[in-house]
N, C-alpha and C positions, 0 to 999 in steps of 0.2 A: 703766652703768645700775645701781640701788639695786638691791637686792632685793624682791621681791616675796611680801608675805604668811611663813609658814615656811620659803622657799624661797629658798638661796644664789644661786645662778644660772637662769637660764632652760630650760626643758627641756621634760620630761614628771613628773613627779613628783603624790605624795599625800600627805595627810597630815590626821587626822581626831582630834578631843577632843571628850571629856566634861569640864566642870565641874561639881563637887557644892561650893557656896554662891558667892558674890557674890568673893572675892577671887578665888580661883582664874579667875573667867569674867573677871575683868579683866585678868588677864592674858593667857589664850587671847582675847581682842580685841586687844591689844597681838601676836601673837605673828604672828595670823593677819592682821591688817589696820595699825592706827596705833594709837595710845594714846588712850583714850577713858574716864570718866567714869561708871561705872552708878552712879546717885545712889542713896542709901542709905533710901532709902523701901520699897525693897525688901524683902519679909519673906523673909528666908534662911533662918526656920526651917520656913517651910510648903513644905518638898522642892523647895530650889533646886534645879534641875537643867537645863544647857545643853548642845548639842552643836554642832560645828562640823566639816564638810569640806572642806579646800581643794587644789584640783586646779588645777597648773600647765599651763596651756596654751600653748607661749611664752612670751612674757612677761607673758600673762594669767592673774591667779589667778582661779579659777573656783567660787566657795564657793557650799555651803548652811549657813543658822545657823539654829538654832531657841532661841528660850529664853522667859522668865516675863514679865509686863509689869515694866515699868521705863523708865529715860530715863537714855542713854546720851551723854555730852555730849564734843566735840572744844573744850575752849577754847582761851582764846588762851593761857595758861602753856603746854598741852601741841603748842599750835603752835609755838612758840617752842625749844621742849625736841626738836624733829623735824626736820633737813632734809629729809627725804623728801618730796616732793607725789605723789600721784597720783589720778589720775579713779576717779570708783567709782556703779556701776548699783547702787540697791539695789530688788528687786521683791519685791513680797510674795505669800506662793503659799496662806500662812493667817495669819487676824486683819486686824488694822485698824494701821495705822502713821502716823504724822506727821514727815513730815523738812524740820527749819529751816534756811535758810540763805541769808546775801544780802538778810536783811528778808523773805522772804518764805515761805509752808509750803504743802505738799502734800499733801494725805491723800491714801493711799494703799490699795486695796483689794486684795485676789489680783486678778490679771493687768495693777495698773496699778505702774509704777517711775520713777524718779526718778534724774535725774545731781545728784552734789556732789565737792569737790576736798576735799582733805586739807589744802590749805594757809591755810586757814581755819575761823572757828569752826563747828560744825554740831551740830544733835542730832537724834535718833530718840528717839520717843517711843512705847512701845505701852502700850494698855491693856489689855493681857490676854496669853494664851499666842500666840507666833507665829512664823514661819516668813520668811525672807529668801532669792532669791538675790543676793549678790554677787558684784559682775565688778570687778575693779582691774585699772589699768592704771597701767604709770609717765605722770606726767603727757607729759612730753618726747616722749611715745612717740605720742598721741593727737593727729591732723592734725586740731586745731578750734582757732580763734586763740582768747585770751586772753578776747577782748571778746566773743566767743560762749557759750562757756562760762560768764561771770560772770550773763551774760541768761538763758542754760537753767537756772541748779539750782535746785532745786526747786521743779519744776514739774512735774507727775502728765504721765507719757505712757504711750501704751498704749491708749488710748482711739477713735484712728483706724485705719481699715483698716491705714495703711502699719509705726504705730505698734505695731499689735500684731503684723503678720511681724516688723519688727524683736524686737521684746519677747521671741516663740515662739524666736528663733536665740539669743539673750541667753539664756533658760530652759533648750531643750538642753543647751546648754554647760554648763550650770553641774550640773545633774541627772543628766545622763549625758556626761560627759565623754570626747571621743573619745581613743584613743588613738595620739598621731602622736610623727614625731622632732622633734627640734628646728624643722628648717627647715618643712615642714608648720604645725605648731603655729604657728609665728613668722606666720607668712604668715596662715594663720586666725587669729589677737590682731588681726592689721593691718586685714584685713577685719573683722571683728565691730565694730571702733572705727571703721572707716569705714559701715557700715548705720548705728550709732549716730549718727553727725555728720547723716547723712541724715536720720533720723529728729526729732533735735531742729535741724536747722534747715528743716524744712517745717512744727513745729509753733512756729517766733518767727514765721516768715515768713507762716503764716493767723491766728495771731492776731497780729501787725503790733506785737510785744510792741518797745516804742520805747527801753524802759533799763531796770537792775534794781530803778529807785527813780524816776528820774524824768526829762523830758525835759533838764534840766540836764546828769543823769548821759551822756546818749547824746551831746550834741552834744562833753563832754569826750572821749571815748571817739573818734567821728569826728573830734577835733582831733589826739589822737593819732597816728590811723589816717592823714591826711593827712602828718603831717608824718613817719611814718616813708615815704612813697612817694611823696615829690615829684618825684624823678626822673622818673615814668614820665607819662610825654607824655599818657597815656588817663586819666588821674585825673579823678574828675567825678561828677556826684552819680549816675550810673547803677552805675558801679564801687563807690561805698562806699557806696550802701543794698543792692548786692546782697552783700558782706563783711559784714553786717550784719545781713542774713537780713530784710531788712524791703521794703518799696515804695519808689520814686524819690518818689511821693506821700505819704506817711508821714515818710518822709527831709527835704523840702520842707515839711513841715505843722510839725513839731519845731522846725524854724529859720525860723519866721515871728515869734517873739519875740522871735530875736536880732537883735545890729547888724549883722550879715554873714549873706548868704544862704550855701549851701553853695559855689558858683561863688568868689564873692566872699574866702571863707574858704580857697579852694584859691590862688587869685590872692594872695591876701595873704602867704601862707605862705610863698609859694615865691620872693617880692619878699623878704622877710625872710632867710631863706635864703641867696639871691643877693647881699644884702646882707652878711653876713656871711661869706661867699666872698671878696669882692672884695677886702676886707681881710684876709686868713689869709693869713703867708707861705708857706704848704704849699698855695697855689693862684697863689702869684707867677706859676708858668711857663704859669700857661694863660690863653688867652686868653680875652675878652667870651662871643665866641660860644662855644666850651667848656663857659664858666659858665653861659649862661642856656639850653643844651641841659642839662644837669648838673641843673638845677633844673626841667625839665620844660617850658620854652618852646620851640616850634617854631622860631621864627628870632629874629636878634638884634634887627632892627629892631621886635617884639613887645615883646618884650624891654627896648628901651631905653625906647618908649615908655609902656608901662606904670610902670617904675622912674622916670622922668621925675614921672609922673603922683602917684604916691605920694609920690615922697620930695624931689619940687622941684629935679630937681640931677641930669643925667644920668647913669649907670652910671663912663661913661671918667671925665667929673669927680670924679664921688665918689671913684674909684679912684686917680686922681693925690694926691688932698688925701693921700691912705693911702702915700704915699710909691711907689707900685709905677711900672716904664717899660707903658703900655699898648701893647696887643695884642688887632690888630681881633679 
């Protein structure tokens, strides 16, 4: 696991700065967080001055920043210049904030916050004096799949009942930070990123948010989703609108434009698949039935007949043309 924030390894640890003008604050963001951009609009002469706290919780860094308005940019040069990824809460406790990211922005008010990742571009923008908590986490470390997280950022939460207990335990942390060992701390990081997963997937899931850009983007997304989990027998449009944080309804309404409904697009996938099985010498020793279990069909006689149906040409046939001895 990377390091997190000023902080070598995972623990308990502190560690708190001032900046007086514009480079030094770009560095204490680099230091404390990732490498970031304060654009140069910035008057350094009218009593720059920033501060920053960051309190290791586990593997949670757990910061307050305060600094002058400005716009704070992650691009792609200084994506590209950073292995590191990690998830990051940022809530505003004073002033007014805007965080870009994914096409999309959030204003932000004291008590409302916003998830974004580090491995892509992002900005904060404030207009005036203001105040931030941040929570970082290593990405790897935070149990919300890929396609969940690209749908939540930035997007204002905090605003519903469940949104703002989550928000208030995210706020603790970070302002009074408790003081645990290691494994304590490790165990609360794991929790607070799990209230968080809860909280932003009950706000895709009421507003029935369908992709980060567009219905195109989601049904790529759920093609994804399908073909890493063809194996499993229960795949189906209930399983991946609920991985998805959306409605089996909503899920269904998205893929009314396409050539394949979601059934259809699981059936076909896993025909493909099976297809490509049958031929790979590193599947020679198994047999039909093996394979169309392997790819998520119930029994072989499903199995052949649908492969039939598709591809004109039985399974065992197809599979001799490919040179292999068949086996029921």
């Amino acid at each position: 696991m990377h390091p997190v924030g000023p902080f070598d390894e995972p623990g308990n640890a502190c560690a708190a700065d001032t900046a007086e003008g514009l480079g030094r604050w770009n560095e204490l963001l680099r230091e404390h967080f990732v490498s970031l951009h304060v654009d140069d609009t910035v008057d350094a002469d009218a009593g720059f001055v920033s501060t920053v706290r960051s309190t290791l919780v586990g593997h949670l860094s757990a910061a307050v920043v305060s600094s002058m308005r400005q716009s704070a940019r992650r691009t792609e040069r200084l994506v590209r210049a950073d292995p590191r990824t990690y998830l990051q809460v940022g809530m505003v406790t004073r002033g007014r904030a805007v965080l870009e990211q994914d096409g999309r922005e959030a204003v932000l008010t004291p008590g409302r916050y916003a998830v974004y990742e580090t491995d892509r571009p992002f900005v904060w923008h404030f207009d005036g004096p203001w105040t931030l908590n941040v929570l970082t986490w290593p990405r790897e470390l935070v149990p919300l799949g890929v396609d969940v997280t690209r749908a939540a950022t930035a997007r204002a939460l905090g605003e519903d009942r469940l949104g703002a207990i989550v928000g208030h335990a995210l706020a603790e942390t970070a302002t009074s930070p408790p003081d645990l060992g290691d494994p304590a701390g490790g165990r609360l990081a794991g929790q607070l990123a799990a209230l968080l997963g809860t909280a932003v997937g009950e706000s895709l899931r009421r507003d029935e948010v369908l992709s980060p850009g567009s219905a195109e983007d989601l049904r790529r997304r759920v093609d994804d989703y399908v073909t890493e989990h063809l194996a499993d027998p229960d795949l189906g449009p209930e399983d991946i609108a609920h991985a998805h944080f959306i409605s089996v309804r909503a899920l269904h309404r998205v893929f009314a434009d396409s050539d394949l409904s979601v059934a259809a697009l699981v059936r076909l996938r896993r025909l493909q698949h099976a297809r490509r099985r049958l031929l790979d010498p590193r599947d020679a020793a198994l047999s039909l039935t093996e394979i169309a279990h392997a790819c998520g069909f119930a029994d072989l006689a499903s199995f052949s007949r649908r492969f039939k149906q598709e591809f004109h040409e039985a399974p065992a046939a197809y599979r001799r043309r490919g040179g292999f001895t068949m086996r029921g």
